[in-house]
C-alpha positions in Angstrom: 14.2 249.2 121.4 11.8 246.3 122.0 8.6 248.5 120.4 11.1 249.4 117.3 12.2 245.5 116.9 8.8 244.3 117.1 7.6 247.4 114.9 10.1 246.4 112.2 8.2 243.0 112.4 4.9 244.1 112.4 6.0 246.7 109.0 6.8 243.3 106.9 4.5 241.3 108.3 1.7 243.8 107.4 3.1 244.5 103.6 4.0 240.7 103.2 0.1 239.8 104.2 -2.5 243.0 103.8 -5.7 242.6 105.6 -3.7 240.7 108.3 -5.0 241.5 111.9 -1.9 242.4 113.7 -2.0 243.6 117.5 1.1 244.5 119.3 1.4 243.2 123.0 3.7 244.7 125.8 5.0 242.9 128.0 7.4 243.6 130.6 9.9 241.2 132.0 12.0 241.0 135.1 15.1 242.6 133.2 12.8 245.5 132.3 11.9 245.9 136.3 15.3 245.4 137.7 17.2 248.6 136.3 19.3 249.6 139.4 20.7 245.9 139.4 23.3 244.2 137.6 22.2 241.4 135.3 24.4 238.8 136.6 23.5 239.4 139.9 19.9 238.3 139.5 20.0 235.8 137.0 21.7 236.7 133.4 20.5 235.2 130.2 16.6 234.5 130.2 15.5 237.7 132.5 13.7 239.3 128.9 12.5 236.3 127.6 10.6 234.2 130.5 7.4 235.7 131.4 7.2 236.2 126.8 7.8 232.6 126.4 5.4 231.7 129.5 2.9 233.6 127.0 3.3 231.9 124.3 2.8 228.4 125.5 -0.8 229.8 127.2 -1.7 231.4 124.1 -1.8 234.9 125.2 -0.2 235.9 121.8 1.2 234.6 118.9 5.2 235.3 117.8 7.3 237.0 120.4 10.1 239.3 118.7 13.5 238.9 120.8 17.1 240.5 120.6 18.4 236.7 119.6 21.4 237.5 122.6 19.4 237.2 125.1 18.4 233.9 125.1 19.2 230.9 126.5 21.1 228.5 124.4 18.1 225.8 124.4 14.7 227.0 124.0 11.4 225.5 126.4 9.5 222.6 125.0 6.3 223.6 122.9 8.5 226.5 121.0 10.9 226.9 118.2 12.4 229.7 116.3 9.6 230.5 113.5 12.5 232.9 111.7 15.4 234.6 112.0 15.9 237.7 109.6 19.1 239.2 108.3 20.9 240.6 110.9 21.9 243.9 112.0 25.4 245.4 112.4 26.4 243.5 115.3 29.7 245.6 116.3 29.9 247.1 120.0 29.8 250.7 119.3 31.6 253.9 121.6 29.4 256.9 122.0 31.9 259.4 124.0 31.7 262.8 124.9 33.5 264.9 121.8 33.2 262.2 119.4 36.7 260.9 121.0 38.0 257.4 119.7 38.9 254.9 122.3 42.8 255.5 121.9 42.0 259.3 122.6 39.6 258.8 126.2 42.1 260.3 128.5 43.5 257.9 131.4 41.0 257.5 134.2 38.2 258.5 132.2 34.8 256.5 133.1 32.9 254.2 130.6 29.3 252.9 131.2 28.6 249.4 130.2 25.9 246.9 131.3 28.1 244.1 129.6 30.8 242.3 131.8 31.7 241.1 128.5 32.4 244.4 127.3 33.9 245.8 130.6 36.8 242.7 130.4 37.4 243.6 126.8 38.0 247.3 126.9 40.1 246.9 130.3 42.4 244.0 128.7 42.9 246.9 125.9 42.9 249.8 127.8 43.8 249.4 132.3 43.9 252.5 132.8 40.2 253.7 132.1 37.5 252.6 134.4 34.7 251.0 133.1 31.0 251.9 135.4 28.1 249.4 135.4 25.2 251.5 133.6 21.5 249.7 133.4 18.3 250.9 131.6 17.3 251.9 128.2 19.2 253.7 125.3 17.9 257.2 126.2 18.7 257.1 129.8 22.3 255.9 129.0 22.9 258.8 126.3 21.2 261.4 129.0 23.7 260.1 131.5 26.6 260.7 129.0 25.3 264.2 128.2 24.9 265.1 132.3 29.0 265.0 132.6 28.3 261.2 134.9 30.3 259.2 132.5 32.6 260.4 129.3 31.1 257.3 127.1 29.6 254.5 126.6 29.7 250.9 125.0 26.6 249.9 123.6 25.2 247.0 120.9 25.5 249.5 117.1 22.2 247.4 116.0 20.2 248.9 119.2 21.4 252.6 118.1 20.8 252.0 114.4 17.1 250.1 115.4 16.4 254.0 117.2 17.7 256.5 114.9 20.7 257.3 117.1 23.6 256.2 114.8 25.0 259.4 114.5 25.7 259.8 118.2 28.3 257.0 117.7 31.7 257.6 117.6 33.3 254.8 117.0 32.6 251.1 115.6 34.8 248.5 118.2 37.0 246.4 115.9 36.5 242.6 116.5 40.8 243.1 117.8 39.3 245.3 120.6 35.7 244.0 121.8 34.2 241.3 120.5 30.7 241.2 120.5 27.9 239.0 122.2 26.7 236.0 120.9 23.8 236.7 118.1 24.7 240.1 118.7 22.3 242.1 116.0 20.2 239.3 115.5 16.5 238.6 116.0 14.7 235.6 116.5 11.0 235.0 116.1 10.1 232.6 118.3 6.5 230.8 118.4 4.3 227.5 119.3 5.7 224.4 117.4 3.3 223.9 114.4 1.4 226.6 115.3 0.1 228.4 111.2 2.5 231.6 112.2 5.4 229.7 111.3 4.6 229.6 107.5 3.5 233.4 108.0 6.6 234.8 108.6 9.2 232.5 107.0 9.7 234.9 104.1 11.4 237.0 107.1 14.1 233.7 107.6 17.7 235.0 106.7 20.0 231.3 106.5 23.3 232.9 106.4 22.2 235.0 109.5 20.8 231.8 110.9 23.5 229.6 110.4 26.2 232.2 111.8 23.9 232.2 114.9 24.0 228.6 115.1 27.8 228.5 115.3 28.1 231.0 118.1 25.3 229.6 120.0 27.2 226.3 119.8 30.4 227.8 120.8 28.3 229.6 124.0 26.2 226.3 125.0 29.8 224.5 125.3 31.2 227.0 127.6 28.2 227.1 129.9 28.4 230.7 129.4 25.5 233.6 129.8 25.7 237.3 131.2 27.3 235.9 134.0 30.8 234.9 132.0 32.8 237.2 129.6 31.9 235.2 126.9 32.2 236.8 123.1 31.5 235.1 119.4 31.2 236.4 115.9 30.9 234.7 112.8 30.9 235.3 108.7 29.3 233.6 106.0 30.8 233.2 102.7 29.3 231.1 99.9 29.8 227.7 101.8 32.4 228.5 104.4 31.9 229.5 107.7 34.3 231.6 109.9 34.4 232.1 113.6 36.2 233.7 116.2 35.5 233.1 119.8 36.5 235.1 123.2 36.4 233.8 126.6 38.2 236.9 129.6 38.8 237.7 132.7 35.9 240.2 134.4 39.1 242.4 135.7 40.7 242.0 131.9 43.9 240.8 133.5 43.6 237.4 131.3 41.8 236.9 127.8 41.9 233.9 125.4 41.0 234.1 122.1 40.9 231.5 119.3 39.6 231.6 115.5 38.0 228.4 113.7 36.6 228.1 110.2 35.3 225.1 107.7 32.1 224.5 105.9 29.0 225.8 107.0 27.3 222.2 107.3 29.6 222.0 110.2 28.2 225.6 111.6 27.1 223.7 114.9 30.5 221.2 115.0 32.9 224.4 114.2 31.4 226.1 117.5 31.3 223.8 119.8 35.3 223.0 118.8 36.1 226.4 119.1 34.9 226.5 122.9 36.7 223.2 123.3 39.8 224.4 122.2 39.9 227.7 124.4 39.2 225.4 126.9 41.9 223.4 127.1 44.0 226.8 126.1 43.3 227.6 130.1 39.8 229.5 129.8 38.1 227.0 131.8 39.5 228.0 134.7 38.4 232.1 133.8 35.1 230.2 133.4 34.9 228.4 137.1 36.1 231.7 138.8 33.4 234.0 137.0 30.7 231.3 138.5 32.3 231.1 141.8 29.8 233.0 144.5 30.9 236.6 145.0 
């Protein structure tokens, strides 16, 4: 998905600026080397961003493409977000064995997720299914689905549509059932402050996009959260109004708060971070201090 992502941005950038020399770099991070692992078990947020970052700042390339949710709420010093385009559907989608719906998967019947977000979610819904951590990339997951190990999984829609695999999904999660990740469907380019690629590829920046992201990044920052806490955000633009709704739940789904918060979108960053505070005092902080506590 990372080759189709930066593809995508490689297309534009090419028709947006012909004759431009464009080479595409691989680089593989420590999410991409610990597949049998869990992500919050070695680290969360930041494990496919560091060693592209670290690249940047020695000048090994240029503009790193990123899925926006899997960054840190704060970026290093030296770099800023050159553009962030329109974003992609950013519902969780179910991809099950006989195109069942969630309310059809029979009781007892295993779902693969890499997500504790996702796991809390569908087992606040639905107790009686159990939910199987699942690592590695799109095609594995789908080949483990087809192999009889699991009856479906929970995946990011935008990572399905960026592949050509849309029609293997059977169902779109409601925002009711599983809300997604923060900047979930969202890219961010991300590059050397000042550096002349900036001005290259800000026909690519998307503002309503951006300042959706800005409210759920706020809303994460405040919680302290990464892969580590069932943490999920979504927000929707409209003219000049901004609306958010924010989860924080329990990793077992026995307890899930939930809250919804909408003004102007000059207050995109304000709105966010009030959100978290008000899920907060609702009794999510102690869900918070339990998902950090040492396992």
């Amino acid at each position: 998905m990372a080759l189709a992502q930066a593809g995508w941005v490689r297309g534009k950038l090419e028709e947006r600026h012909p004759g431009l020399q464009i080479t595409t770099v691989v680089i593989k991070t420590s999410g991409d080397r610990f597949l049998e692992t869990p992500l919050q078990a070695i680290g969360g947020k930041g494990l496919f961003v560091k060693e592209i970052e670290e690249a940047l700042l020695r000048g090994e390339i240029d503009l790193a493409v990123h899925s926006m949710k899997d960054l840190p709420t704060e970026n290093p010093a030296g770099l800023v977000f050159a553009a962030i385009p329109e974003r992609e559907d950013p519902r969780d989608a179910l991809v099950s064995s006989g195109r069942r719906a969630l309310k059809d998967l029979p009781s007892g019947a295993r779902i693969g997720t890499g997500s504790l977000r996702r796991r809390a979610q569908i087992l606040y819904h639905r107790p009686d299914l159990v939910v199987e951590p699942i690592r590695g990339n799109i095609d594995t997951r789908l080949k483990k689905l087809e192999r009889g190990e699991l009856e479906a999984l929970v995946m990011a829609g935008a990572g399905l549509k960026r592949i050509g695999c849309e029609s293997r999904i059977s169902e779109y999660l409601s925002p009711q059932i599983c809300l997604s990740a923060v900047a979930q469907g969202a890219l961010a380019l991300e590059t050397r402050e000042g550096d002349p690629v900036i001005e290259q590829v800000s026909f690519l920046h998307y503002p309503p996009t951006a300042t959706q992201i800005l409210a759920e990044r706020a809303f994460l920052k405040r919680l302290g959260g990464g892969c580590q806490v069932p943490v999920g955000a979504r927000a929707w633009t409209d003219d000049e109004q901004i609306r958010l709704l924010g989860v924080v739940c329990e990793h077992n789904g026995c307890r899930l708060y939930k809250g919804e918060i909408a003004g102007s979108i000059a207050d995109a960053e304000r709105l966010g971070r009030g959100l978290a505070e008000r899920l907060l005092e609702d009794g999510a902080d102690a869900v918070l201090c339990q998902a950090r506590m040492p396992q």
